[in-house]
mmJSON file of the N, C-alpha and C atoms, coordinates in Angstrom:
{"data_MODEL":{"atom_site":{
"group_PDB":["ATOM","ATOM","ATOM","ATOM","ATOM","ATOM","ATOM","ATOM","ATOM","ATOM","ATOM","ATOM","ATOM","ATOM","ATOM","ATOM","ATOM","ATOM","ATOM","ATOM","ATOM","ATOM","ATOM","ATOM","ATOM","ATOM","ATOM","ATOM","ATOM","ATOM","ATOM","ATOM","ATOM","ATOM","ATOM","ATOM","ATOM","ATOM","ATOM","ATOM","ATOM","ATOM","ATOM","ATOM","ATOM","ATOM","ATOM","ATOM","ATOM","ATOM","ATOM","ATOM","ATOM","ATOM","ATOM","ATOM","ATOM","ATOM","ATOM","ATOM","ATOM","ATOM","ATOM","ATOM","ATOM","ATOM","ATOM","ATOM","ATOM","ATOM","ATOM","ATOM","ATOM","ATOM","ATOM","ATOM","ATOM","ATOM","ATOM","ATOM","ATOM","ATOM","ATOM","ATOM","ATOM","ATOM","ATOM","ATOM","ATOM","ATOM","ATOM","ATOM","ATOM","ATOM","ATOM","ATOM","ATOM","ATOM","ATOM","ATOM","ATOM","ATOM","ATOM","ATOM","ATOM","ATOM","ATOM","ATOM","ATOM","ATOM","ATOM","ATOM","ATOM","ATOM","ATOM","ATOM","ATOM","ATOM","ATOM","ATOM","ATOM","ATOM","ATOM","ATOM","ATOM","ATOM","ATOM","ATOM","ATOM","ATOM","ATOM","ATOM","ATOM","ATOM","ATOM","ATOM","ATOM","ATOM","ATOM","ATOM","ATOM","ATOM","ATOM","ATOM","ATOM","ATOM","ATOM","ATOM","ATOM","ATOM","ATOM","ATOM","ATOM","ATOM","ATOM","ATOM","ATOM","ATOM","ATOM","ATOM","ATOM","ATOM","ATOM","ATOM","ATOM","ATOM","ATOM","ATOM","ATOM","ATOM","ATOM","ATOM","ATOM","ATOM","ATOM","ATOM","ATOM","ATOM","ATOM","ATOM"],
"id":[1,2,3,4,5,6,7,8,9,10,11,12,13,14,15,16,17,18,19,20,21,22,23,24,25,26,27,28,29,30,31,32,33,34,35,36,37,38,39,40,41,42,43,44,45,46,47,48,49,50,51,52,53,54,55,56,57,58,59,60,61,62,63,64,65,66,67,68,69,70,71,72,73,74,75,76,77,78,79,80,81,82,83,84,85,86,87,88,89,90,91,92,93,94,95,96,97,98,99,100,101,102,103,104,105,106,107,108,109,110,111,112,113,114,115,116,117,118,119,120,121,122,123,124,125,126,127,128,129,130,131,132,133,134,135,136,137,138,139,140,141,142,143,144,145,146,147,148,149,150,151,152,153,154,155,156,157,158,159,160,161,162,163,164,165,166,167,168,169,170,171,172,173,174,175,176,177,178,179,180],
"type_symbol":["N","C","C","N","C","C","N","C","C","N","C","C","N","C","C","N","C","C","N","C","C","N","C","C","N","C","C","N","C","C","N","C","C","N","C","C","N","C","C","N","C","C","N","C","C","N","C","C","N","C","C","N","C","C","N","C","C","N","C","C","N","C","C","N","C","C","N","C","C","N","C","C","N","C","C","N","C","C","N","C","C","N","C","C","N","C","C","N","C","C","N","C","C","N","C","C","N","C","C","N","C","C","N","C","C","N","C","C","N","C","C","N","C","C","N","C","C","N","C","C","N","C","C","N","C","C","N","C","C","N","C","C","N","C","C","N","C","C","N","C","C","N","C","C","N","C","C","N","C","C","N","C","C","N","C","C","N","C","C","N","C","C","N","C","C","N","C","C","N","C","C","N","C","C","N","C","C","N","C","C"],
"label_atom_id":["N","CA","C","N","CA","C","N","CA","C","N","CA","C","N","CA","C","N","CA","C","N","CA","C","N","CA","C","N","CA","C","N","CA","C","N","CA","C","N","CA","C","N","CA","C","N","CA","C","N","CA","C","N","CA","C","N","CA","C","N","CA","C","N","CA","C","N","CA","C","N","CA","C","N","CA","C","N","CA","C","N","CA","C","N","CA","C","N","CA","C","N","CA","C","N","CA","C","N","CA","C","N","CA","C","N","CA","C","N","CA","C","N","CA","C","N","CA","C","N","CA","C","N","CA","C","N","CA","C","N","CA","C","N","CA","C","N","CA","C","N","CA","C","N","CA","C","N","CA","C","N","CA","C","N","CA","C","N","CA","C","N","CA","C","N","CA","C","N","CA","C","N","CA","C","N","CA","C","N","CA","C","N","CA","C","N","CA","C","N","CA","C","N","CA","C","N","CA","C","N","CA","C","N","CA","C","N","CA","C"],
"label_alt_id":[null,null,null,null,null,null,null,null,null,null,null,null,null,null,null,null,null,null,null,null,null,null,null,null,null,null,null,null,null,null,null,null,null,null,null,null,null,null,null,null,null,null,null,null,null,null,null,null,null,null,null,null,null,null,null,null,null,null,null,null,null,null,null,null,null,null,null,null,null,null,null,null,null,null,null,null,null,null,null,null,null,null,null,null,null,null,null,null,null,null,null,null,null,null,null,null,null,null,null,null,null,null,null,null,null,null,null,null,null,null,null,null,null,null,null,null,null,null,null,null,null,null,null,null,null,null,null,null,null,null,null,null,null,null,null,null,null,null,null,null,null,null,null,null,null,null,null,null,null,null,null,null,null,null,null,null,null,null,null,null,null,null,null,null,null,null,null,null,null,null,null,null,null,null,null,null,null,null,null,null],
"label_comp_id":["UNK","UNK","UNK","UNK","UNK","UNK","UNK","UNK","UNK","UNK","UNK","UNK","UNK","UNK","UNK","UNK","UNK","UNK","UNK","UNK","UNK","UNK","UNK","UNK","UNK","UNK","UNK","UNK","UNK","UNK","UNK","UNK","UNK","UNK","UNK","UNK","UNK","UNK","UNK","UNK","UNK","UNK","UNK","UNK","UNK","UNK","UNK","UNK","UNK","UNK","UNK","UNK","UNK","UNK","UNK","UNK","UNK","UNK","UNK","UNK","UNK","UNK","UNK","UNK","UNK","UNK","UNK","UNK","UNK","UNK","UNK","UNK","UNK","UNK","UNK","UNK","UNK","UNK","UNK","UNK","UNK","UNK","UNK","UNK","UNK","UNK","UNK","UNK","UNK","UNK","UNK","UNK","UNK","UNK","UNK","UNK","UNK","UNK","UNK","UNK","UNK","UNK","UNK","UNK","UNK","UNK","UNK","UNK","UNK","UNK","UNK","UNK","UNK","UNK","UNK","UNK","UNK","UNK","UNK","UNK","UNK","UNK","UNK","UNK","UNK","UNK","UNK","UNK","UNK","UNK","UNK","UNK","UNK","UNK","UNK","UNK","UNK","UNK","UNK","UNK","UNK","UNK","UNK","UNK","UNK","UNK","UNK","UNK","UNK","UNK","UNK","UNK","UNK","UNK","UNK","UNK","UNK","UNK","UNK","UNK","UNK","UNK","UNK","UNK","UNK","UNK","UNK","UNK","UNK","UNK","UNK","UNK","UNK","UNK","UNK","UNK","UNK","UNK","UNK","UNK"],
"label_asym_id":["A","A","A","A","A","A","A","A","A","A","A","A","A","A","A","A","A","A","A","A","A","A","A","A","A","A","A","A","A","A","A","A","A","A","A","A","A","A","A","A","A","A","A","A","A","A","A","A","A","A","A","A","A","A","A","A","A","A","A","A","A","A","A","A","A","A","A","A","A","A","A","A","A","A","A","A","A","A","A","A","A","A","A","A","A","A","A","A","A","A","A","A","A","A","A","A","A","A","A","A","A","A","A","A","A","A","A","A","A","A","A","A","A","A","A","A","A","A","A","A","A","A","A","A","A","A","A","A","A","A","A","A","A","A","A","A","A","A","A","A","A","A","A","A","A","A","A","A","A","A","A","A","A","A","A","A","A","A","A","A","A","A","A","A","A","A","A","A","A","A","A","A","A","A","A","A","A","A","A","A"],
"label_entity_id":["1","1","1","1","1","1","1","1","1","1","1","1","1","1","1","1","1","1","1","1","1","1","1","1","1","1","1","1","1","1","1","1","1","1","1","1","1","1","1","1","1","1","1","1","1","1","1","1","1","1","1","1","1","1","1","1","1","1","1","1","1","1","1","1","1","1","1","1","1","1","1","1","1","1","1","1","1","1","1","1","1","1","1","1","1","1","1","1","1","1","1","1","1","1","1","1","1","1","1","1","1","1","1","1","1","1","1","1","1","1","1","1","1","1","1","1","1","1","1","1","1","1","1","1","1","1","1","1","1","1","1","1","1","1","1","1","1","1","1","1","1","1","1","1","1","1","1","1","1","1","1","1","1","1","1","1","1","1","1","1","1","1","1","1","1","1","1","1","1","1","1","1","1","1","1","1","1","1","1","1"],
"label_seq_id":[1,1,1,2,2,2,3,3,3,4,4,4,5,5,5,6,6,6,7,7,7,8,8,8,9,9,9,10,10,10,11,11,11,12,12,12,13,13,13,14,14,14,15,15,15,16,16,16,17,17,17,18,18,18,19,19,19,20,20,20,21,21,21,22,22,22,23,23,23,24,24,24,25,25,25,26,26,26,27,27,27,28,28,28,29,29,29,30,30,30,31,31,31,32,32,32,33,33,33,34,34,34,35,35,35,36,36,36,37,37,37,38,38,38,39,39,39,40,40,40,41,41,41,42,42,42,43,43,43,44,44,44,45,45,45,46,46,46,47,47,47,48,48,48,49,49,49,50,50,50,51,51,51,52,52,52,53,53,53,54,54,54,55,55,55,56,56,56,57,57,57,58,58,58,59,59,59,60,60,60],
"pdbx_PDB_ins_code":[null,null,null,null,null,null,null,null,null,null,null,null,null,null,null,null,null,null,null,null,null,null,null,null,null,null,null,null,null,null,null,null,null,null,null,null,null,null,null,null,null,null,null,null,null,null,null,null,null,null,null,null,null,null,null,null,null,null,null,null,null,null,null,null,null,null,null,null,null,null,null,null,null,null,null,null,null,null,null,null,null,null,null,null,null,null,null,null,null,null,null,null,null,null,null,null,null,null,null,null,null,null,null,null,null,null,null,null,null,null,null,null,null,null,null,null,null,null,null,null,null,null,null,null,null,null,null,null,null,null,null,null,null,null,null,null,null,null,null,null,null,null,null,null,null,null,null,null,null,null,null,null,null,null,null,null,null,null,null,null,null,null,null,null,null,null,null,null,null,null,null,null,null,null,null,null,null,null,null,null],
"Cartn_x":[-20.762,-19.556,-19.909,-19.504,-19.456,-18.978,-19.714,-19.184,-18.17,-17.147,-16.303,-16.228,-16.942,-17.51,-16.425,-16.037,-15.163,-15.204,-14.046,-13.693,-14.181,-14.924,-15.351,-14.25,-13.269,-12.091,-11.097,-10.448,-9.564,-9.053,-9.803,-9.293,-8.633,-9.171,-8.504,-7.268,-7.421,-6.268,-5.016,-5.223,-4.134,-3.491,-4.869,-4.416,-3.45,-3.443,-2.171,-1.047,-1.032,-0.162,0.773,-0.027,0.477,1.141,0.072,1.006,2.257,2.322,3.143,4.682,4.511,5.592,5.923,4.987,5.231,6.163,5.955,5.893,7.301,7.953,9.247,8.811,7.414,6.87,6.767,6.068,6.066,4.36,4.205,2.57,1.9,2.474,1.751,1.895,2.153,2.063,0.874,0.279,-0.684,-2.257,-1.942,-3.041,-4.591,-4.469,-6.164,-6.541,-5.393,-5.865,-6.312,-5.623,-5.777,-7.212,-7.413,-8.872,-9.233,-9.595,-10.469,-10.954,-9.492,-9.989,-10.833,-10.189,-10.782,-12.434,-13.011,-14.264,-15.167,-14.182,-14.456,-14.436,-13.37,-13.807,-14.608,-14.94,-16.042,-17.152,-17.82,-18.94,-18.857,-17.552,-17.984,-16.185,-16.024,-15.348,-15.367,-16.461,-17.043,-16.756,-17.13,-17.105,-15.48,-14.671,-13.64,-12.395,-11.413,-10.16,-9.375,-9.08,-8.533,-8.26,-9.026,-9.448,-9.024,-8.434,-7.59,-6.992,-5.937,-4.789,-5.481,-7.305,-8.06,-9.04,-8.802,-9.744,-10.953,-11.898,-13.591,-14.06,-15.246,-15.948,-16.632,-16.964,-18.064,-19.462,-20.462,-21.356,-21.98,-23.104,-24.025,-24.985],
"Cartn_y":[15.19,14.424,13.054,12.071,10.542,10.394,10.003,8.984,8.185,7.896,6.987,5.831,4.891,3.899,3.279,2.935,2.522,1.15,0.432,-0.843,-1.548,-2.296,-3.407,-3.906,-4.655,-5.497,-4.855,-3.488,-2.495,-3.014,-2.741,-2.755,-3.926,-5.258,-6.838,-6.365,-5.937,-5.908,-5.811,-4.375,-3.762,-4.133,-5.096,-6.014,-7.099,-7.257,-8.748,-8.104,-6.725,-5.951,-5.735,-5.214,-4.75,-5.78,-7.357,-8.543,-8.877,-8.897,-9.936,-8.738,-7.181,-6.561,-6.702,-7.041,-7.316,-8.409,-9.487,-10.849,-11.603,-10.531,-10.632,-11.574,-10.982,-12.041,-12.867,-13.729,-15.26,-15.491,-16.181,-15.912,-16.99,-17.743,-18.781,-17.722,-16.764,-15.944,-15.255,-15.024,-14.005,-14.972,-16.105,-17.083,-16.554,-16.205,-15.556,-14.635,-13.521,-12.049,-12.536,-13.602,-13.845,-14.696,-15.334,-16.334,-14.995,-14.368,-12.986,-12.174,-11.932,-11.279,-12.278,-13.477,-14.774,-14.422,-14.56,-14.246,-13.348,-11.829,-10.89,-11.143,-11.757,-11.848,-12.654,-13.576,-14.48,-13.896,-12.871,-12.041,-11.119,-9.724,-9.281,-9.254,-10.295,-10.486,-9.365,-9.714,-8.325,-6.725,-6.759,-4.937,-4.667,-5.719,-5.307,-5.132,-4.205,-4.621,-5.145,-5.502,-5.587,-7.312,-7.784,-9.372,-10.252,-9.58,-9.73,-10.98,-11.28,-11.904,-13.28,-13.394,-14.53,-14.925,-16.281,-17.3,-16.272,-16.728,-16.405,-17.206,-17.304,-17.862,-19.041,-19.982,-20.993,-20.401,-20.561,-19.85,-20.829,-20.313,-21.136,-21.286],
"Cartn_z":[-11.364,-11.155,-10.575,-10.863,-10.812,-9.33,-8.334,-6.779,-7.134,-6.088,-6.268,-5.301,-5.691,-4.742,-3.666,-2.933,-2.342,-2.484,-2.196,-3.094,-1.087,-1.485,0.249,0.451,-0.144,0.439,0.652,0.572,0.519,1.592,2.769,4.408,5.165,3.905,4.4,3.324,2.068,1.84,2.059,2.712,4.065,4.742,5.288,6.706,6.443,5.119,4.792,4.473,4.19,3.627,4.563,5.987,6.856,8.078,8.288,8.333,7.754,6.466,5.589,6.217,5.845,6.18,7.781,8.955,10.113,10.058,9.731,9.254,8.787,7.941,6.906,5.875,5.374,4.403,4.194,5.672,5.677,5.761,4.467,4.19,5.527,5.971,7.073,8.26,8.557,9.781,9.393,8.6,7.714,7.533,7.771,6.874,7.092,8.873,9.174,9.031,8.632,7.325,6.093,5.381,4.093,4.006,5.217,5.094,4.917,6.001,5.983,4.586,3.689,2.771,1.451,1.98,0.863,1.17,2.179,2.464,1.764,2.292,1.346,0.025,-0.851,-2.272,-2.603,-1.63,-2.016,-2.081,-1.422,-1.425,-2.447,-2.594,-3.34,-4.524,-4.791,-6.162,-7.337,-8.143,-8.929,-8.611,-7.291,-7.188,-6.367,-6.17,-5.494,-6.394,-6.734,-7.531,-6.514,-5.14,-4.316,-4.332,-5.138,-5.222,-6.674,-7.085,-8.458,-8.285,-7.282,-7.026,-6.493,-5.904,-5.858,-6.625,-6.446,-7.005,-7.074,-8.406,-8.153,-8.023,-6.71,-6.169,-6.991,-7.082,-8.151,-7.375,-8.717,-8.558,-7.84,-7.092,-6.74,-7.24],
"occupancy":[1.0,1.0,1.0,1.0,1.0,1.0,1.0,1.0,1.0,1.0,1.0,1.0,1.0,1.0,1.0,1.0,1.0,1.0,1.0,1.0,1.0,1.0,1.0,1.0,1.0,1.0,1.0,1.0,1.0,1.0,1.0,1.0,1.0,1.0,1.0,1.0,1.0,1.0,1.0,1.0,1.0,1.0,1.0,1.0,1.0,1.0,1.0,1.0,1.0,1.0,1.0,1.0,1.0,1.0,1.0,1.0,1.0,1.0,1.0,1.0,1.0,1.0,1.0,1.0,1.0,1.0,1.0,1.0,1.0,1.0,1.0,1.0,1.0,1.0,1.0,1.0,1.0,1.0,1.0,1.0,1.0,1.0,1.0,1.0,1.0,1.0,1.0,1.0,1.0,1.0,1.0,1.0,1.0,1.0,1.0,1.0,1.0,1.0,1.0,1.0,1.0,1.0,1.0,1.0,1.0,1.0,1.0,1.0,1.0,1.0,1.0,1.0,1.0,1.0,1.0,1.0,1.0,1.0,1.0,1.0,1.0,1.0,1.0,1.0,1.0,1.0,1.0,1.0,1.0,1.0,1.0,1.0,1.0,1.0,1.0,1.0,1.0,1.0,1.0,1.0,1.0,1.0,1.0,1.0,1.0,1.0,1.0,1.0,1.0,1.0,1.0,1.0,1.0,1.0,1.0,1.0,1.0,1.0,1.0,1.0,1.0,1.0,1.0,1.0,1.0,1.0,1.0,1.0,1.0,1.0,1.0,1.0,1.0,1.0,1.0,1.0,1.0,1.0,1.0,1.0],
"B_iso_or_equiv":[0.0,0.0,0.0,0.0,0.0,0.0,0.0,0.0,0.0,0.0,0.0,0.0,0.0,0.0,0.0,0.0,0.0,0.0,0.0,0.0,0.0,0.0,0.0,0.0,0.0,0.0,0.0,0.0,0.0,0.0,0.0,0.0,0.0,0.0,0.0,0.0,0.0,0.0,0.0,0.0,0.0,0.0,0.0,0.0,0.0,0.0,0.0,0.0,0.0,0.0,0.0,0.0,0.0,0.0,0.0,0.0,0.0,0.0,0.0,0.0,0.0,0.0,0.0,0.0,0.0,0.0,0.0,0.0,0.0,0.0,0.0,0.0,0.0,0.0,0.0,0.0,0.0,0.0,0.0,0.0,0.0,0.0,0.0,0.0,0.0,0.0,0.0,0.0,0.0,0.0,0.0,0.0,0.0,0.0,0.0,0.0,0.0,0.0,0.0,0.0,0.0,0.0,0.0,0.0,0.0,0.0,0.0,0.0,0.0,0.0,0.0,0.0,0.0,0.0,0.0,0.0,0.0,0.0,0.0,0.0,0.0,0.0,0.0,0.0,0.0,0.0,0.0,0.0,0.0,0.0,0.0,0.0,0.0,0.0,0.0,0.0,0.0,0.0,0.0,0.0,0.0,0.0,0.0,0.0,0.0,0.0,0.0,0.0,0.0,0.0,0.0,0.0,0.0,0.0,0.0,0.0,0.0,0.0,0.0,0.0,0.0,0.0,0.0,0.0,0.0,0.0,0.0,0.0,0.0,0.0,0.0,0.0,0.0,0.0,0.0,0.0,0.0,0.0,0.0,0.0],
"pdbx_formal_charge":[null,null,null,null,null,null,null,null,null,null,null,null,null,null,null,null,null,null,null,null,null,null,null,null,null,null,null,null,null,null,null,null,null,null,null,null,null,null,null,null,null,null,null,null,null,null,null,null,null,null,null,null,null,null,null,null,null,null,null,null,null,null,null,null,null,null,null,null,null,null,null,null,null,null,null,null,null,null,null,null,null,null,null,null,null,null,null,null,null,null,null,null,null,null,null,null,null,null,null,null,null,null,null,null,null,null,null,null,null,null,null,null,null,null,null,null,null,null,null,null,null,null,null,null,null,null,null,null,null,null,null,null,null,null,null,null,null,null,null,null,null,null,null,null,null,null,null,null,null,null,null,null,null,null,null,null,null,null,null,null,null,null,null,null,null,null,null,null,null,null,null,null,null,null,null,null,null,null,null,null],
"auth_seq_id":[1,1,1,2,2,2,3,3,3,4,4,4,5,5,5,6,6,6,7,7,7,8,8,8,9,9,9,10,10,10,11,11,11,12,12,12,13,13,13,14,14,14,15,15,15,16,16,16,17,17,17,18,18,18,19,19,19,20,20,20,21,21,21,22,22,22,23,23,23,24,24,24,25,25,25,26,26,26,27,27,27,28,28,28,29,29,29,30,30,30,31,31,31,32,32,32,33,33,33,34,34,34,35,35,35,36,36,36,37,37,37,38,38,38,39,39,39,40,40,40,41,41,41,42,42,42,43,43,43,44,44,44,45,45,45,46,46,46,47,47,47,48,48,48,49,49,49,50,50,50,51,51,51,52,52,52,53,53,53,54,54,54,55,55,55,56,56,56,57,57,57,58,58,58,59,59,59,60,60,60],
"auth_comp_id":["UNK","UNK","UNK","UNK","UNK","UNK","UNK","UNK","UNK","UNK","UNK","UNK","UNK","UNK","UNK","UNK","UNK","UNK","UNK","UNK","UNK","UNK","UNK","UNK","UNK","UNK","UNK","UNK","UNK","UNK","UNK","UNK","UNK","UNK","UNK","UNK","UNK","UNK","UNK","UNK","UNK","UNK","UNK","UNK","UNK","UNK","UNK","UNK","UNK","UNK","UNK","UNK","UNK","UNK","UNK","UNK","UNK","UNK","UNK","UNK","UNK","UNK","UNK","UNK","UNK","UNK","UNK","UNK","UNK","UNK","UNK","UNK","UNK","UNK","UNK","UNK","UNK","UNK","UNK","UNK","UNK","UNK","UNK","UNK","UNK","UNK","UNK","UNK","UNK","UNK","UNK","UNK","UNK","UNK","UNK","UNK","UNK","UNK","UNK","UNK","UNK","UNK","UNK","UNK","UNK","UNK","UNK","UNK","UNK","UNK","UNK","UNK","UNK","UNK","UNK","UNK","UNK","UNK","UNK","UNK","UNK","UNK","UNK","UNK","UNK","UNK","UNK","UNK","UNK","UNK","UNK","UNK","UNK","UNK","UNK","UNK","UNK","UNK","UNK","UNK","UNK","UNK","UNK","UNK","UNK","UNK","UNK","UNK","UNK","UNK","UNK","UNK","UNK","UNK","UNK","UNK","UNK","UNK","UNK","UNK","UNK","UNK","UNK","UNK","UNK","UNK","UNK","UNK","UNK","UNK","UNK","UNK","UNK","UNK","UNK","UNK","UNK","UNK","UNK","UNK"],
"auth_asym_id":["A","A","A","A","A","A","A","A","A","A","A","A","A","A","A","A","A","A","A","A","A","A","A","A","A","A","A","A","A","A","A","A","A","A","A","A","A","A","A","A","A","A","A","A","A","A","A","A","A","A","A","A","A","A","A","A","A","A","A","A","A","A","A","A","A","A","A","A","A","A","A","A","A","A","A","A","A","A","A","A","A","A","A","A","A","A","A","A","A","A","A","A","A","A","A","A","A","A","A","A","A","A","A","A","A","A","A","A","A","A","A","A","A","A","A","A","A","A","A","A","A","A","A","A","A","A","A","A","A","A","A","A","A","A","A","A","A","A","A","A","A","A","A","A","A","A","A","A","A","A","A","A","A","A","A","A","A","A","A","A","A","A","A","A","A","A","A","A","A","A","A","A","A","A","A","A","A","A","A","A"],
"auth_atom_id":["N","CA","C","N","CA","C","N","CA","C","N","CA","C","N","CA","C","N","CA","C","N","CA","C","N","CA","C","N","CA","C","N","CA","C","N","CA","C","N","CA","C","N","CA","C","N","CA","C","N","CA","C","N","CA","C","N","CA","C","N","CA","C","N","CA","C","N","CA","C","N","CA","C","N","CA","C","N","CA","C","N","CA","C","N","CA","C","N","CA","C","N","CA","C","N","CA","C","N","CA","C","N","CA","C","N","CA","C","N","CA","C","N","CA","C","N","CA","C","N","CA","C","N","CA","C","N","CA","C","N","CA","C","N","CA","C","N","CA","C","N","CA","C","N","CA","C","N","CA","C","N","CA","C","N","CA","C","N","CA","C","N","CA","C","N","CA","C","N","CA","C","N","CA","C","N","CA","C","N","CA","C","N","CA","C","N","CA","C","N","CA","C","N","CA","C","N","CA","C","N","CA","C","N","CA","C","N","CA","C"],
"pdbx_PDB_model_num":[1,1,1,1,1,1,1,1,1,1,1,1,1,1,1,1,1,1,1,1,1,1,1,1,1,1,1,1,1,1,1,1,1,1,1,1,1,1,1,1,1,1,1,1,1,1,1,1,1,1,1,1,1,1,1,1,1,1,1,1,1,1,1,1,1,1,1,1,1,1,1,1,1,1,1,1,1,1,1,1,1,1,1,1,1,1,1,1,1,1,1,1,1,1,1,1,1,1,1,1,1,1,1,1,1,1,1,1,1,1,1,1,1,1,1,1,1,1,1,1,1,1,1,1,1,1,1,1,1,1,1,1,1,1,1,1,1,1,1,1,1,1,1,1,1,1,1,1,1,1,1,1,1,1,1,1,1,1,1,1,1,1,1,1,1,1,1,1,1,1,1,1,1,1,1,1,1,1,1,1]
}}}
């Protein structure tokens, strides 16, 4: 049977998830979750589905 890798950005995901509904969905209350997960997709883009909704990184 096949591992099911766990997605790295899942947990920033959350965290904007769980802001934005704190929040009443005001994305400028959220901005230093969302840097956070920007980070994360900047590293791992490719292996995350959680990173869909961001930019991909320019390569270096």
């Amino acid at each position: 049977m096949k591992s099911i890798k766990k997605d790295p950005c899942k947990l920033y995901a959350c965290r904007i998830q769980k802001c934005l509904k704190e929040n009443k969905f005001n994305e400028e209350s959220c901005k230093d979750v969302i840097n956070e997960m920007q980070k994360c997709c900047d590293k791992w883009f490719d292996e995350s589905l959680c990173c869909s909704g961001f930019k991909k990184p320019a390569q270096k």
